[in-house]
Residue frames relative to the residue before (quaternion, step in Angstrom):
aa qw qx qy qz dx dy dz
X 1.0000 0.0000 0.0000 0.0000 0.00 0.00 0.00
X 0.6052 -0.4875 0.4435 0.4465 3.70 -1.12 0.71
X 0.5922 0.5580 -0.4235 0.3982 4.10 0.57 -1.11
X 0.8632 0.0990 -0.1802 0.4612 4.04 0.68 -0.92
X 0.4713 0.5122 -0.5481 0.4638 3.09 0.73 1.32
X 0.5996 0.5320 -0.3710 0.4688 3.56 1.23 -0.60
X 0.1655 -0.7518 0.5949 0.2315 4.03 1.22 -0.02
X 0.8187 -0.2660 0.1044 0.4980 3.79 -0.96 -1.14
X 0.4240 0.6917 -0.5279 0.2511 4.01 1.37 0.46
X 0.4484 -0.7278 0.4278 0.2936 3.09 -1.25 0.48
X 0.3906 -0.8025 0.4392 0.1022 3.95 -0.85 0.94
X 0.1196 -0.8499 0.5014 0.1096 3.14 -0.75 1.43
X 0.4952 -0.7211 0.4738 0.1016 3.43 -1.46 0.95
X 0.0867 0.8672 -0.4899 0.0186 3.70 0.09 0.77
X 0.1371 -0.7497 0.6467 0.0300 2.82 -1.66 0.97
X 0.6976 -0.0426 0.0114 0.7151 3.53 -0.86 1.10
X 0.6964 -0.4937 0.4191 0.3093 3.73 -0.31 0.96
X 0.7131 0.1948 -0.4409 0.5091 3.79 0.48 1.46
X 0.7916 -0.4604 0.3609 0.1764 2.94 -1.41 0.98
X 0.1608 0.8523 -0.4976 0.0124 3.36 -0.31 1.17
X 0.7440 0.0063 -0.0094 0.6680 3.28 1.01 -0.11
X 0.0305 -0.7316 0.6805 0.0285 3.46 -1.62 1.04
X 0.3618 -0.5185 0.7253 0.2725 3.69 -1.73 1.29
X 0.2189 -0.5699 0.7902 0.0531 3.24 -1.76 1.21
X 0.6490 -0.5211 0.5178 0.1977 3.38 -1.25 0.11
X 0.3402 -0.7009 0.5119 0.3619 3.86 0.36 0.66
X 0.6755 0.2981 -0.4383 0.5125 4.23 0.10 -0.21
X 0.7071 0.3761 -0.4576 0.3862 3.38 0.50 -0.25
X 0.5764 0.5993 -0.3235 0.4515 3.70 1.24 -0.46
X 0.5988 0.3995 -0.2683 0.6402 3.52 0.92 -0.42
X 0.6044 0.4492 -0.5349 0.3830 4.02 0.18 -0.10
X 0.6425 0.6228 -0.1673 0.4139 3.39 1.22 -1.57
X 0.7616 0.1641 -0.3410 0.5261 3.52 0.83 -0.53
X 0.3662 0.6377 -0.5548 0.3892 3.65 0.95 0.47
X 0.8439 0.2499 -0.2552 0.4003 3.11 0.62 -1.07
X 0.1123 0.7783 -0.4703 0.4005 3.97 1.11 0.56
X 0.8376 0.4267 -0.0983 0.3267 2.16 -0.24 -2.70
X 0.8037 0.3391 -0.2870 0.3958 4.02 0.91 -1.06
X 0.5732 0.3972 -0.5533 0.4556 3.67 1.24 -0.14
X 0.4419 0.5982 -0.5298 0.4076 4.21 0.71 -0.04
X 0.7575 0.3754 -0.2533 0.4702 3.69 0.53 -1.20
X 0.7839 0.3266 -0.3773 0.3694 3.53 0.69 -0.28
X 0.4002 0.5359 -0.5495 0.5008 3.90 1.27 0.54
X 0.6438 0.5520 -0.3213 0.4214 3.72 1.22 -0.60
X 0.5305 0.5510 -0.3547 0.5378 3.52 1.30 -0.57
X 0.5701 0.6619 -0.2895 0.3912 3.53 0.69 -1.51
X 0.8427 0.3051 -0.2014 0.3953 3.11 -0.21 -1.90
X 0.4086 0.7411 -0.3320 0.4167 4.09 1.62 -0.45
X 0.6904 0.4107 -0.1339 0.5803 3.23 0.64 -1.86
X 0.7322 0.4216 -0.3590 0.3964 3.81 0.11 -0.28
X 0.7076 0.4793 -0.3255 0.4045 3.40 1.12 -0.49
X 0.3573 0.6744 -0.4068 0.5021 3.28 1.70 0.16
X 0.5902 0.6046 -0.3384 0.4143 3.44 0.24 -1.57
């Protein structure tokens, strides 16, 4: 099947010849919202440090 040949790449889904949906690997899905989660917390640091000013 395309799922265990794709080992840890990610898979794109096309419709009519554009991209409609992609399977990400779950470690690679968890890296991505790891990193979210810390550029989220540092716009939170940001917007902190300005309200000081």
């Amino acid at each position: 099947s395309v799922l265990k040949h794709a080992g840890k790449d990610v898979i794109a889904i096309f419709k009519r010849n554009k991209p409609s949906a992609y399977l990400v690997p779950a470690e690679i899905y968890e890296a991505l919202l790891d990193r979210l989660e810390d550029y989220e917390l540092g716009l939170i640091v940001q917007e902190r440090q300005n309200e000081k000013s």
